[in-house]
Every structure is written in structure tokens, then in C-alpha cells.
TIRO-2110 file (N, C-alpha, C; in Angstrom, 1 decimal):
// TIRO-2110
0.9, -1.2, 0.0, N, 1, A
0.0, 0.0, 0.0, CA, 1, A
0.9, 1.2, 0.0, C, 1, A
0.4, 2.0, -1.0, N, 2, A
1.4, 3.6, -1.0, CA, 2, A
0.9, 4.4, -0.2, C, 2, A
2.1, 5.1, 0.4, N, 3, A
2.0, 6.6, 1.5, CA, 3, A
1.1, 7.0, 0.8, C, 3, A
1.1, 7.4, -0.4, N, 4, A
-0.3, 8.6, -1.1, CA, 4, A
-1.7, 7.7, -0.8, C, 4, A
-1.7, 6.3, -0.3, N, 5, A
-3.3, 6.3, -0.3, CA, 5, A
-3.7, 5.9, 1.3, C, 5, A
-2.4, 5.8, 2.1, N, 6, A
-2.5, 6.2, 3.8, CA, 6, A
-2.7, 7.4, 3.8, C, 6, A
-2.2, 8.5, 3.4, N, 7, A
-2.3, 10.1, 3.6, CA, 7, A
-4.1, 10.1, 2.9, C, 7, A
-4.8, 9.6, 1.6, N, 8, A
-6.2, 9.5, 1.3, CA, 8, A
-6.9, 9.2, 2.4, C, 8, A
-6.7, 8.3, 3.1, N, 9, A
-7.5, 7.3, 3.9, CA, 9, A
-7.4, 8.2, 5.2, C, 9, A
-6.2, 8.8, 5.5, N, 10, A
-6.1, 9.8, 7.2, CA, 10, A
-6.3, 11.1, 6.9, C, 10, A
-6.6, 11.7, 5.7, N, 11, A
-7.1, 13.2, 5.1, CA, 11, A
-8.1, 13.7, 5.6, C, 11, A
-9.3, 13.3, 6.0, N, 12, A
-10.3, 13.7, 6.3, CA, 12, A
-10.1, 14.2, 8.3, C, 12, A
-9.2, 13.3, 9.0, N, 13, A
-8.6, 13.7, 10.6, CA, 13, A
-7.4, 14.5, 10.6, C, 13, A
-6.9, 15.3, 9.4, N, 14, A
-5.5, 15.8, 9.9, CA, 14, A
-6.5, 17.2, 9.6, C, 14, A
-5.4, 18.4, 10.7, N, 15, A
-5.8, 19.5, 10.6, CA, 15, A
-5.2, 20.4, 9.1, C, 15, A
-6.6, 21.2, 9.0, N, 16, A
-5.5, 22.3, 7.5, CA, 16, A
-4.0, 22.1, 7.4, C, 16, A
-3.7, 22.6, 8.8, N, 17, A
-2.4, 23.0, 8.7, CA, 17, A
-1.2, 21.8, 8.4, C, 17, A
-1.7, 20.6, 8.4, N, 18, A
-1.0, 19.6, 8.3, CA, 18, A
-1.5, 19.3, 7.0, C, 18, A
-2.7, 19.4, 6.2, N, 19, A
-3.0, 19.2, 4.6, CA, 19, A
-2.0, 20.4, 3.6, C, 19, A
-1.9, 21.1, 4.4, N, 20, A
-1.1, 22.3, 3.4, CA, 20, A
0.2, 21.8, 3.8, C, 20, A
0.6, 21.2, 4.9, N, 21, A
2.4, 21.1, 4.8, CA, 21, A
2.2, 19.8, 3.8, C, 21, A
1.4, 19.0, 4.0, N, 22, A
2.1, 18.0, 3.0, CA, 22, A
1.7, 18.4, 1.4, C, 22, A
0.6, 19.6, 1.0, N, 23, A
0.9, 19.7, 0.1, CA, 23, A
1.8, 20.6, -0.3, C, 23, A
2.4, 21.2, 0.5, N, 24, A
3.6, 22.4, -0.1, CA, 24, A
5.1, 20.9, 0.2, C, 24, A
5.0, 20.0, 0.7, N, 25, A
5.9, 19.4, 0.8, CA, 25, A
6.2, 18.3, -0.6, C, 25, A
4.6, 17.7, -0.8, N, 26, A
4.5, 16.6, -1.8, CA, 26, A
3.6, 17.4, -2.7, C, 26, A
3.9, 17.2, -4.0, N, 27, A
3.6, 17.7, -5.6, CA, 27, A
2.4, 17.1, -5.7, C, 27, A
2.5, 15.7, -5.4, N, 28, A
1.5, 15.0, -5.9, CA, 28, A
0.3, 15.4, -4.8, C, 28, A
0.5, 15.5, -3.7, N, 29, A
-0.1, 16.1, -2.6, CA, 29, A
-1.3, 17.4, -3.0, C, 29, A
-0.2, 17.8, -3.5, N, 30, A
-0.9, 19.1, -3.8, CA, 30, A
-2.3, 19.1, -5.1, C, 30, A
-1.6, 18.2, -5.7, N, 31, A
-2.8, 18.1, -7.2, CA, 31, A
-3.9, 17.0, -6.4, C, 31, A
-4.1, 16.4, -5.5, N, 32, A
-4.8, 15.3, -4.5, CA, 32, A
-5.9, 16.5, -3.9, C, 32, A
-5.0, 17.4, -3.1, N, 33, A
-6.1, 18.6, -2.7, CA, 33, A
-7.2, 19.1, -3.9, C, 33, A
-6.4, 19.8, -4.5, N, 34, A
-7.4, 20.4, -5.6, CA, 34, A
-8.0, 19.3, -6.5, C, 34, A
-8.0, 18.0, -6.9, N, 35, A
-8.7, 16.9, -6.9, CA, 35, A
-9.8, 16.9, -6.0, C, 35, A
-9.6, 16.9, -4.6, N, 36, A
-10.4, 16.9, -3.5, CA, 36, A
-11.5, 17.8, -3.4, C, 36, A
-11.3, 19.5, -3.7, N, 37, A
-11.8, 20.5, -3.7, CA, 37, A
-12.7, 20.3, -5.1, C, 37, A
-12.1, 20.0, -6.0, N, 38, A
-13.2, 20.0, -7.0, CA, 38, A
-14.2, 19.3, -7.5, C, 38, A
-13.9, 17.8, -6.4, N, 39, A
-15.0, 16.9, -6.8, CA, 39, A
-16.0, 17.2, -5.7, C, 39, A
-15.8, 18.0, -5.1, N, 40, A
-17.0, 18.5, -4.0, CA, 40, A
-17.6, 19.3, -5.1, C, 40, A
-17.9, 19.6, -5.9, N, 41, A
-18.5, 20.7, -6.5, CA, 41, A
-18.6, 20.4, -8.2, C, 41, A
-18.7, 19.4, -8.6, N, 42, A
-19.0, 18.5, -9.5, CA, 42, A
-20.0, 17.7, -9.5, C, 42, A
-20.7, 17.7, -10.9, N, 43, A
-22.0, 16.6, -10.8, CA, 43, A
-21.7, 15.6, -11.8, C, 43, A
-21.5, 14.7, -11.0, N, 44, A
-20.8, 13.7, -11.9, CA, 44, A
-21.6, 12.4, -12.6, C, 44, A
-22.9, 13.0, -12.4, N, 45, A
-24.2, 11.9, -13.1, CA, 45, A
-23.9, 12.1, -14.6, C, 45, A
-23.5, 12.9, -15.0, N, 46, A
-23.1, 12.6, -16.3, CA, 46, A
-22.4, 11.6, -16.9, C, 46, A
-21.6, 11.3, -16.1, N, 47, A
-20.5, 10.6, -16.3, CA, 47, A
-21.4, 9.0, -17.0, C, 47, A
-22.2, 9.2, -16.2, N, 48, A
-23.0, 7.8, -16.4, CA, 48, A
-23.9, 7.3, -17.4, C, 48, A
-23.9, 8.6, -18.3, N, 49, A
-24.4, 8.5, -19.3, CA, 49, A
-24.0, 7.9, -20.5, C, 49, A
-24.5, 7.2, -21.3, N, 50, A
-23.7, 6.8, -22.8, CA, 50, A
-22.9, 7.3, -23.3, C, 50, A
-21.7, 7.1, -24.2, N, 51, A
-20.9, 7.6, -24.1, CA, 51, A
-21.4, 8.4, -25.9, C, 51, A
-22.1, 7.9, -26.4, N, 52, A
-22.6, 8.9, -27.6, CA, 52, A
-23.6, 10.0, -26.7, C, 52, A
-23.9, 10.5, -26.1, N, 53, A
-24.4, 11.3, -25.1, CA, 53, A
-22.7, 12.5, -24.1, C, 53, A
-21.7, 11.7, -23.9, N, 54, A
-21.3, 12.4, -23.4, CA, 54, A
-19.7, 12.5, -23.9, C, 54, A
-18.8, 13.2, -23.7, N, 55, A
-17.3, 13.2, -23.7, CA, 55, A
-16.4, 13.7, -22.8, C, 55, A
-17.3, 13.6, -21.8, N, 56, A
-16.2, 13.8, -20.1, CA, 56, A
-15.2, 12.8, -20.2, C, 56, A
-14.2, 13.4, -19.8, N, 57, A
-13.2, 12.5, -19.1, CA, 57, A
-13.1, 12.4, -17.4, C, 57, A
-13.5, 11.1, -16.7, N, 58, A
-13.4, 10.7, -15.7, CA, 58, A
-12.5, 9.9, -14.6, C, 58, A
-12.5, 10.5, -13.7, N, 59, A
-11.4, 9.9, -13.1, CA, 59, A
-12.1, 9.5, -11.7, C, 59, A
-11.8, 8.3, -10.6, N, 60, A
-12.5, 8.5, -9.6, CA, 60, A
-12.4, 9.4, -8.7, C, 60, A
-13.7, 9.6, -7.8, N, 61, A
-13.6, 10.7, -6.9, CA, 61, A
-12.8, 10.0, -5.6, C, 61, A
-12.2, 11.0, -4.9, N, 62, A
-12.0, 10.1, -3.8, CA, 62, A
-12.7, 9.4, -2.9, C, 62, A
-14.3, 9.6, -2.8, N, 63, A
-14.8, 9.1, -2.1, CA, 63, A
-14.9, 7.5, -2.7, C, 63, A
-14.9, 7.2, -3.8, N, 64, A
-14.4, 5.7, -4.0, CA, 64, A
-13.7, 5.3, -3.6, C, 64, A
-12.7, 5.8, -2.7, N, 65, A
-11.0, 5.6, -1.9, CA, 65, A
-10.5, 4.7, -3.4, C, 65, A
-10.3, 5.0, -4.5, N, 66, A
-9.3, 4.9, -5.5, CA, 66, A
-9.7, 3.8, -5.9, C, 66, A
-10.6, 3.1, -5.7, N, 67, A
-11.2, 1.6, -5.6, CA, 67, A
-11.9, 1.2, -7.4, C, 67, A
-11.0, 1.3, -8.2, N, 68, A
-11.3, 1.1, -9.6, CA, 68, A
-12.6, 0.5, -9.9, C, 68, A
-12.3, -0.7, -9.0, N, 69, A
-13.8, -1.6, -9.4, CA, 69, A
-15.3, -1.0, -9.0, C, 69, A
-14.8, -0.4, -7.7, N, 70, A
-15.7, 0.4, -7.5, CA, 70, A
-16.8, 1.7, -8.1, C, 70, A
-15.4, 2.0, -8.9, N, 71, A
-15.8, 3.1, -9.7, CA, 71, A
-16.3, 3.0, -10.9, C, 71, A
-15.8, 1.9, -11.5, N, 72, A
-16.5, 1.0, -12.9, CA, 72, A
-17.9, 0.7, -12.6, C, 72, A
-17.8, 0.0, -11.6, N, 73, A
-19.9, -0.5, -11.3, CA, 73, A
-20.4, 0.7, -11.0, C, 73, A
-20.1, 1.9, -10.5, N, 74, A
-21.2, 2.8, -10.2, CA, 74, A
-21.0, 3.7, -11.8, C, 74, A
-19.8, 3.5, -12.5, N, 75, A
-20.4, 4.2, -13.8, CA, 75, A
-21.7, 3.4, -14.5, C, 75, A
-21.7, 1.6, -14.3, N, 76, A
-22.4, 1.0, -14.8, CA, 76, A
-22.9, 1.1, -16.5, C, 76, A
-23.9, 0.9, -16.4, N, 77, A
-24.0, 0.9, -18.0, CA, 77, A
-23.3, 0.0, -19.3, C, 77, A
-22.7, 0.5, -20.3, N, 78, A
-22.0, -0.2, -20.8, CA, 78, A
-20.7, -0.5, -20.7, C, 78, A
-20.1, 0.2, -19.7, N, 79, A
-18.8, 0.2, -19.2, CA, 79, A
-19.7, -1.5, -18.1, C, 79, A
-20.4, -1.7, -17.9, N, 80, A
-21.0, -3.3, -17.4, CA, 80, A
-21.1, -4.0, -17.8, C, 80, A
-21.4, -3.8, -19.5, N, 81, A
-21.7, -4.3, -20.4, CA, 81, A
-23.6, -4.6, -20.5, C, 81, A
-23.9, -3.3, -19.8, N, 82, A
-25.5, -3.5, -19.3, CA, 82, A
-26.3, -3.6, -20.7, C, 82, A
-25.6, -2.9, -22.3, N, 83, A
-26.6, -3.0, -23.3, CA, 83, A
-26.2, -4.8, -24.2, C, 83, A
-25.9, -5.7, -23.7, N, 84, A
-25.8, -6.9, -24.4, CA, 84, A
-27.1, -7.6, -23.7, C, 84, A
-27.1, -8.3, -25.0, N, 85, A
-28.3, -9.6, -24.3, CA, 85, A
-27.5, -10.9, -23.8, C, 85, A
-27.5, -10.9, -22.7, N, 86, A
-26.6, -12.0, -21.9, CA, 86, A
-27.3, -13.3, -22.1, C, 86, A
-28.9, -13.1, -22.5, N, 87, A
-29.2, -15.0, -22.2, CA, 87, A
-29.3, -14.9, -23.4, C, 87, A
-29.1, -14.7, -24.3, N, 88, A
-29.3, -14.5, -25.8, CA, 88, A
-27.9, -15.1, -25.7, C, 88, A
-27.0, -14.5, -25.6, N, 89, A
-25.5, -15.1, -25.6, CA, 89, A
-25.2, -16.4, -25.1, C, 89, A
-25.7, -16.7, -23.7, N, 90, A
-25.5, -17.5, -22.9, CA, 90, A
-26.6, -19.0, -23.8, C, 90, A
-27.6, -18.7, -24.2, N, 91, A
-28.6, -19.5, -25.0, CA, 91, A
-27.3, -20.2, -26.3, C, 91, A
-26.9, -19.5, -26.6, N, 92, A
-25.8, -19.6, -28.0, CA, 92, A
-25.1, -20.3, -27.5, C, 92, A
-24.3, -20.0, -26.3, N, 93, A
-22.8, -21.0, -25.8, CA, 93, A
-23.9, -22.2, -25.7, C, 93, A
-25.2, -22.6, -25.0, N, 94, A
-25.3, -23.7, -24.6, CA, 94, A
-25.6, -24.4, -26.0, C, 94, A
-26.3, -24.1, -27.0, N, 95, A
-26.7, -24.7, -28.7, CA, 95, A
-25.0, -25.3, -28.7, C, 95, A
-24.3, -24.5, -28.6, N, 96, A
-22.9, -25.5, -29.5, CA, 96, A
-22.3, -26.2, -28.3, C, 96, A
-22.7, -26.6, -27.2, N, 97, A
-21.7, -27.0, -26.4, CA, 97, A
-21.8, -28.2, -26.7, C, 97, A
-22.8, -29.4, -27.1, N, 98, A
-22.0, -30.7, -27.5, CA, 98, A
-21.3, -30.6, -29.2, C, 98, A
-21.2, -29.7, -29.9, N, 99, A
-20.5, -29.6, -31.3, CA, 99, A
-19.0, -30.6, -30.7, C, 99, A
-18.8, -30.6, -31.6, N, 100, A
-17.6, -31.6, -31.4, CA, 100, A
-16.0, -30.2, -32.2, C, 100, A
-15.5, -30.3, -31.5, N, 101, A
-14.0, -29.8, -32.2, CA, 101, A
-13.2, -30.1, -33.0, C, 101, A
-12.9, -29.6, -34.1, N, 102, A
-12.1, -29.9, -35.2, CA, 102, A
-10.7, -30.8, -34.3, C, 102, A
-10.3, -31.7, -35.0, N, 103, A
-9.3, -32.5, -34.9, CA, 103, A
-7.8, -31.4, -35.1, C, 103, A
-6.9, -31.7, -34.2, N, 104, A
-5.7, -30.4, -33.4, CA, 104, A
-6.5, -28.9, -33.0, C, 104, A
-7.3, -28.8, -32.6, N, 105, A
-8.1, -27.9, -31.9, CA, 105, A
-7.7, -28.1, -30.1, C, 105, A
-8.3, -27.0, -29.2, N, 106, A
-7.9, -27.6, -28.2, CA, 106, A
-9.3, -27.3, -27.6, C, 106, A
-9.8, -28.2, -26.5, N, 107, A
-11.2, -28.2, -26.2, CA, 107, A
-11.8, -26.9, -25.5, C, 107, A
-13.0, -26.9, -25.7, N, 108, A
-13.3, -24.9, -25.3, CA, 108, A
-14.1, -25.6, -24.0, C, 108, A
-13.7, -24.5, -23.1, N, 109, A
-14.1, -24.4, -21.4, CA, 109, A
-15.5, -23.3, -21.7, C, 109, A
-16.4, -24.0, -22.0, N, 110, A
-17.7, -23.4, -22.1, CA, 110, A
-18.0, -22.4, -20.6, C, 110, A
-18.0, -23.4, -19.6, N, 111, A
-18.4, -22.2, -18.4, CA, 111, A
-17.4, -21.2, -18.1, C, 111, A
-16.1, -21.8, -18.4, N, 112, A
-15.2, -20.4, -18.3, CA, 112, A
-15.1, -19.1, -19.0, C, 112, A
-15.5, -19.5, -20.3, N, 113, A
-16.2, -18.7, -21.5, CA, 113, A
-17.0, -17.6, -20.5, C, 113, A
-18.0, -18.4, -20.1, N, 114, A
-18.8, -17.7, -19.4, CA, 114, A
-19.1, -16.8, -18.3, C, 114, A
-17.7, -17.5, -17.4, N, 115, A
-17.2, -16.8, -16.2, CA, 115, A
-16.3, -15.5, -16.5, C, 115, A
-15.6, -15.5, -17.7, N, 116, A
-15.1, -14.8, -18.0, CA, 116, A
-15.8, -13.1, -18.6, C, 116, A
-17.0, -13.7, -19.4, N, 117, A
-17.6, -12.4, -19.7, CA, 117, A
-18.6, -11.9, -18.8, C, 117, A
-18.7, -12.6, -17.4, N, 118, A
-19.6, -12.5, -16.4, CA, 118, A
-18.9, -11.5, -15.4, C, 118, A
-17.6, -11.9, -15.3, N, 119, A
-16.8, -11.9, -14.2, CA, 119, A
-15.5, -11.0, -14.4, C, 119, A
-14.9, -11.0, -15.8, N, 120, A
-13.9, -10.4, -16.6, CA, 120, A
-12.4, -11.2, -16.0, C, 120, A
-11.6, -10.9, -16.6, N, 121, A
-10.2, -11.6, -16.4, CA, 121, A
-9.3, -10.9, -15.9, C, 121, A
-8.2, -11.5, -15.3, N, 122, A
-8.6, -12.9, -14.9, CA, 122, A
-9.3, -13.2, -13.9, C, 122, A
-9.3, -15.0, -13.7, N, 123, A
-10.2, -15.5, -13.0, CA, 123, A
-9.5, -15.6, -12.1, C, 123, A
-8.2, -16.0, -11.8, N, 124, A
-7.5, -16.0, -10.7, CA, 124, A
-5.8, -15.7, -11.1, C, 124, A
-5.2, -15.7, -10.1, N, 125, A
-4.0, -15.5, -10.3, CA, 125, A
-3.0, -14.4, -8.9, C, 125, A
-1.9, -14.5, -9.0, N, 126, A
-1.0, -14.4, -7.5, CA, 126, A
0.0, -13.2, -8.6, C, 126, A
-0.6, -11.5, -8.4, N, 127, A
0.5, -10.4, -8.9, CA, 127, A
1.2, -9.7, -7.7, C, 127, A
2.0, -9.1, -8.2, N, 128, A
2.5, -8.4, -7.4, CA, 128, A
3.6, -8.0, -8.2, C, 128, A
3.9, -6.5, -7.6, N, 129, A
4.3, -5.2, -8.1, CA, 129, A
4.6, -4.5, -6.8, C, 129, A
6.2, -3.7, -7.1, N, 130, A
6.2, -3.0, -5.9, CA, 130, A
6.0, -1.3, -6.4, C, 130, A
5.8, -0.7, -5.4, N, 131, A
5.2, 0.8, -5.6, CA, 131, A
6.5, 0.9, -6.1, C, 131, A
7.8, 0.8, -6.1, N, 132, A
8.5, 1.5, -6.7, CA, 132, A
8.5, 1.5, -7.9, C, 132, A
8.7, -0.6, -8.5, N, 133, A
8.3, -0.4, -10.2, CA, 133, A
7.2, 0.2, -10.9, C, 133, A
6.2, 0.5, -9.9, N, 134, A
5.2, 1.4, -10.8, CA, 134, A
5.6, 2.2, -10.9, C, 134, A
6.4, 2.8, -10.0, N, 135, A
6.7, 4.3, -10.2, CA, 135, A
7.4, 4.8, -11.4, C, 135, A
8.4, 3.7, -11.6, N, 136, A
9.7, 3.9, -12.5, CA, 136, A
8.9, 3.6, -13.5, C, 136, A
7.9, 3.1, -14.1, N, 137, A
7.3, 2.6, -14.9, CA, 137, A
6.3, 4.0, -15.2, C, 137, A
6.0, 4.7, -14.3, N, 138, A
5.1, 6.2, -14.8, CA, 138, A
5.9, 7.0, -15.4, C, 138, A
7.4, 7.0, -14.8, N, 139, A
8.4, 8.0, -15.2, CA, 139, A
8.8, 7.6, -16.1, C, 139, A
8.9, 6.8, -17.0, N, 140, A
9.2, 6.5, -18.3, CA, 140, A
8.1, 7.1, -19.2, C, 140, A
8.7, 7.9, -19.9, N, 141, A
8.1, 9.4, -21.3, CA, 141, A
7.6, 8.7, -22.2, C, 141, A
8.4, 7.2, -22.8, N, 142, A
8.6, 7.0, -24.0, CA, 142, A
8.5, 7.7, -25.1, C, 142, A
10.1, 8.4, -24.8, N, 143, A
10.7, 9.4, -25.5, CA, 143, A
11.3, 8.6, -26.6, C, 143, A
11.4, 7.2, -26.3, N, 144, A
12.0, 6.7, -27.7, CA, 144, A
11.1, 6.2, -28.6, C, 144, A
9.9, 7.0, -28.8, N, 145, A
9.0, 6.2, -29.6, CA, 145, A
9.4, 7.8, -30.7, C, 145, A
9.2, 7.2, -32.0, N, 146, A
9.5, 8.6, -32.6, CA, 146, A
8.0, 8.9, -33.0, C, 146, A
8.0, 10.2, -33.8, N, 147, A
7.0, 11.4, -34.5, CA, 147, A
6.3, 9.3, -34.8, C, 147, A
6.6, 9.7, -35.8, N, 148, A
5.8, 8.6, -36.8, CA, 148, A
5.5, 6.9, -36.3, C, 148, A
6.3, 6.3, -35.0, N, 149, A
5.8, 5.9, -34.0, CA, 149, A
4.4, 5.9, -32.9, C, 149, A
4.4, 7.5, -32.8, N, 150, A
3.7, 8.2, -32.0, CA, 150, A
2.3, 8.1, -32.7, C, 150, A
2.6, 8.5, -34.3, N, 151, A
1.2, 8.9, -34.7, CA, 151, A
0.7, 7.3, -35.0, C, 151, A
1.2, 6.2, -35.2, N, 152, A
1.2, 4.9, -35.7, CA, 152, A
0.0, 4.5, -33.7, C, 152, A
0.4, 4.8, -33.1, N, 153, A
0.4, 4.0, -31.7, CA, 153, A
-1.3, 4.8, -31.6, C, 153, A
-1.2, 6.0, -31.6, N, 154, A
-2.7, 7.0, -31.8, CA, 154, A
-3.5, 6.6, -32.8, C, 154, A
-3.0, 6.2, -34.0, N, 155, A
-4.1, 5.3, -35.1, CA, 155, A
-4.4, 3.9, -34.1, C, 155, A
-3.7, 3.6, -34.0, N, 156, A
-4.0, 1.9, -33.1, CA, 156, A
-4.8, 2.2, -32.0, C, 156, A
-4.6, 3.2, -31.5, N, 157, A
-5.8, 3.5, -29.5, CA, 157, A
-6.8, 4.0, -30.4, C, 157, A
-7.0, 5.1, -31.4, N, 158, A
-8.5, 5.6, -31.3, CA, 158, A
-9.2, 4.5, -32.1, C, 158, A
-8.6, 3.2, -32.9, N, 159, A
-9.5, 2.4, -33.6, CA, 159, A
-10.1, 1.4, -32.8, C, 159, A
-9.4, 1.2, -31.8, N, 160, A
-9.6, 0.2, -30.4, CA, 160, A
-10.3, 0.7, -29.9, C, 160, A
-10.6, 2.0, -29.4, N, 161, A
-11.6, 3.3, -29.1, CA, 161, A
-13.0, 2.4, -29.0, C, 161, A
-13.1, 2.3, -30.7, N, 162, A
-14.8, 2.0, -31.2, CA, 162, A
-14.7, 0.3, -30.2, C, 162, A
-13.9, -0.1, -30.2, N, 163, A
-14.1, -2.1, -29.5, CA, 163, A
-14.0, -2.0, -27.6, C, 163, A
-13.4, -0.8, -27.4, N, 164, A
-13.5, -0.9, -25.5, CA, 164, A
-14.0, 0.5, -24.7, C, 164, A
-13.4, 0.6, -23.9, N, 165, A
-13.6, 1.6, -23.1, CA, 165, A
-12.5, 2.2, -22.5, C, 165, A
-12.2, 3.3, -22.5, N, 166, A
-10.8, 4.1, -21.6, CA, 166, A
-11.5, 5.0, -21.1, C, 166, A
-10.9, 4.7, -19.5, N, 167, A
-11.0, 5.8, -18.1, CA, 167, A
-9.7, 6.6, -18.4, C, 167, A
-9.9, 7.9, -18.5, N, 168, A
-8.7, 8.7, -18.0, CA, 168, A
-8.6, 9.4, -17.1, C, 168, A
-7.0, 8.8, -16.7, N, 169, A
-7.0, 9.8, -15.4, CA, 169, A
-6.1, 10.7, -15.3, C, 169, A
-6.0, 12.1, -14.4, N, 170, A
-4.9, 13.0, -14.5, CA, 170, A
-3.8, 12.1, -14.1, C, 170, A
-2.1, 12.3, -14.3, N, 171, A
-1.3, 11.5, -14.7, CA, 171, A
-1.2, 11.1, -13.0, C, 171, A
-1.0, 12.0, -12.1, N, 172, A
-0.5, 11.4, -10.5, CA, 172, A
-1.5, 10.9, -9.8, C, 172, A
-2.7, 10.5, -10.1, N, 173, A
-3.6, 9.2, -9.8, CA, 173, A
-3.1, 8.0, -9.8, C, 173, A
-1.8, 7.4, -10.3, N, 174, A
-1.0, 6.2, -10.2, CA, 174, A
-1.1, 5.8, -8.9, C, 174, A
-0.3, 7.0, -8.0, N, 175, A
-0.2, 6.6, -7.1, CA, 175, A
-0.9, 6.3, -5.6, C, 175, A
-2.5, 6.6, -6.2, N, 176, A
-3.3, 6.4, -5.4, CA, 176, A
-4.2, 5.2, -5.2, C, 176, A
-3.8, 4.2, -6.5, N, 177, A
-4.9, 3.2, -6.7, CA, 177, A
-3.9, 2.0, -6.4, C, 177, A
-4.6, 1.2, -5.0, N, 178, A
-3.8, 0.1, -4.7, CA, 178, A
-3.7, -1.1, -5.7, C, 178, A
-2.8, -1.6, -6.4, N, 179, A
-2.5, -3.2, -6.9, CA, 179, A
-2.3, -2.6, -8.6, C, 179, A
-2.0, -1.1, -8.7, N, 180, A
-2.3, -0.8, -9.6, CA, 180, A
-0.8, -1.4, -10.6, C, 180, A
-0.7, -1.9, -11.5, N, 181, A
0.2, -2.4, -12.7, CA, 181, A
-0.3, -1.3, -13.5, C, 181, A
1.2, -1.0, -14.1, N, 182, A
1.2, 0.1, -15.5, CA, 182, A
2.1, -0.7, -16.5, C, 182, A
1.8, -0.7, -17.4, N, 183, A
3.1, -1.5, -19.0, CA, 183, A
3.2, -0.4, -19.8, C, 183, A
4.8, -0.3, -20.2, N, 184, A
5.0, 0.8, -21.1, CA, 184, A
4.7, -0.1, -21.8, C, 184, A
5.2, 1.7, -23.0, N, 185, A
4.2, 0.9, -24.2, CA, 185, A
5.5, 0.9, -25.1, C, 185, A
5.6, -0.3, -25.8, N, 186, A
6.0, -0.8, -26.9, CA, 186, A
5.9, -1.0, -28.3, C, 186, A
6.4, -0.6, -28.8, N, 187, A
5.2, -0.3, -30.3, CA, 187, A
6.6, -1.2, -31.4, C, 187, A
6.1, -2.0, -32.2, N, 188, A
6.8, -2.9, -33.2, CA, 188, A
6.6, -1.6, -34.6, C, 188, A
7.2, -1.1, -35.1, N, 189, A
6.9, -0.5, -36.8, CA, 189, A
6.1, -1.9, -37.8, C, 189, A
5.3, -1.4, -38.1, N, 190, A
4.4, -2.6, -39.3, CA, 190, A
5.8, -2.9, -40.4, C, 190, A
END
């Protein structure tokens, strides 16, 4: 757990005078405050609207205490995947489940299938990441990506655009969201 999300969690019991030394002391501190001040005075039902309806960019408030998942179900909607027909889907996986598999195929985990788009991925698994490599991992620019790299990697996110969903957040939110993994980005030239 990072200092920046013990300092979140004891912010609301420390006096002024101890919110302003740590933000004149910590940078990130300080953008956490005015974070703080301005989601008191934001109406953030928008957010929850369709996204052909809206183009906010959203980040969570702190009263989610940074809690991603938490902030995904209360956007709900299609960030839920609330507009699919699940038994319509689920009707489909069960029609093919005695089909037989092509010979060197490998056999399909029907309920995992299922668990998967119920539950999202993964289903299990043992990570770990220390706050430092995330850190070194924010501070990397990828300054080595060139001009025409750059614009190659931005054709590739806004086409992916139309297939998922991206939360943005202001950049020193990293360090507030516990278990969080970051991956630079790597880009192959076509």
C-alpha cells in the first residue's frame, strides 16, 4: 500500500495545517487537494451516461477511496456491459456446447467462457508489483517512440476506441490506486 493512499484514507482527521504542509511538501499532494476541492462541487451523473451522449473525461472521486472496481460499477451501464443480451448469448454458448472440435483444436471451457464475460479476467491469479516499479514505470516518457511511431500508436488506440472503453485519469492518480500495474508501451513499426 502507498504513503499517497494512507495520507487519502487519514485526510479527512488531519488538521489544515497539516494538509497544506504536505501539500507544499508533496507535488502529488498538492494536485490530490485540488482533486479533492473540486469533486466536492461537481456533478458527476453525467458521467454515467452513454458515451454517444457524453465526452467527459473521468477519473474517480475520492470518495471511491481509489477503488477502480468500484468506480466502474457505479459508472455501470456499458462500461457493465448493461446493453448486451446475456441470455441471448448465454442461449448460443449452450446450442454449441455438445458440437464436437475440429481434430488439433484444443477443447473450449464453455463455463469459463462464461465466467469470463460475467466476471472479466482474470479468473485467478497471484500479482505483485512493488510501488517502486510502478513508479519507474510512470516515469518513463517514451521518449523513444519517434513522430511517426507516435502517430502509428494513436491510429492503433483511437481504432480500439470503437471495441472498449478508456478511463482517463490525471497522470499522479497512479499513485493512489492500490494493486495498480502500469506497462510501457512498446510499439513494433508494421
Amino acid at each position: 500500500m502507498s504513503l499517497y493512499f494512507l495520507v487519502h484514507l487519514a485526510w479527512d482527521w488531519l488538521s489544515v495545517t497539516d494538509r497544506r504542509s504536505l501539500a507544499s511538501a508533496m507535488p502529488t499532494m498538492a494536485n490530490y487537494a485540488t482533486l479533492r476541492v473540486a469533486a466536492t462541487h461537481l456533478d458527476l451523473s453525467s458521467l454515467q451516461a452513454s458515451r454517444l451522449q457524453t465526452e467527459h473525461i473521468a477519473w474517480p472521486r475520492p470518495s471511491f477511496n481509489f477503488n477502480y472496481g468500484d468506480f466502474v460499477r457505479w459508472l455501470g451501464g456499458e462500461y457493465m456491459g448493461a446493453q448486451r443480451d446475456w441470455d441471448a448469448t448465454f442461449d448460443i454458448v449452450d446450442s454449441v456446447r455438445t458440437s464436437s472440435v475440429p481434430p488439433g483444436y484444443p477443447a473450449i471451457d464453455f463455463d469459463c467462457a462464461i465466467q469470463l464475460a460475467t466476471e472479466g479476467a482474470p479468473l485467478a491469479g497471484h500479482f505483485e508489483c512493488s510501488f517502486v516499479a510502478v513508479q519507474q514505470h510512470e516515469r518513463h516518457n517514451n521518449a523513444s517512440l519517434t513522430p511517426e511511431a507516435i502517430a502509428h500508436v494513436r491510429k492503433k488506440c483511437t481504432k480500439e476506441e470503437k471495441l472498449s472503453y478508456h478511463i482517463l485519469f490525471p497522470r499522479f492518480i497512479w499513485a493512489f490506486i492500490p494493486g495498480l500495474f502500469l506497462a510501457l508501451i512498446t510499439w513494433i513499426p508494421p
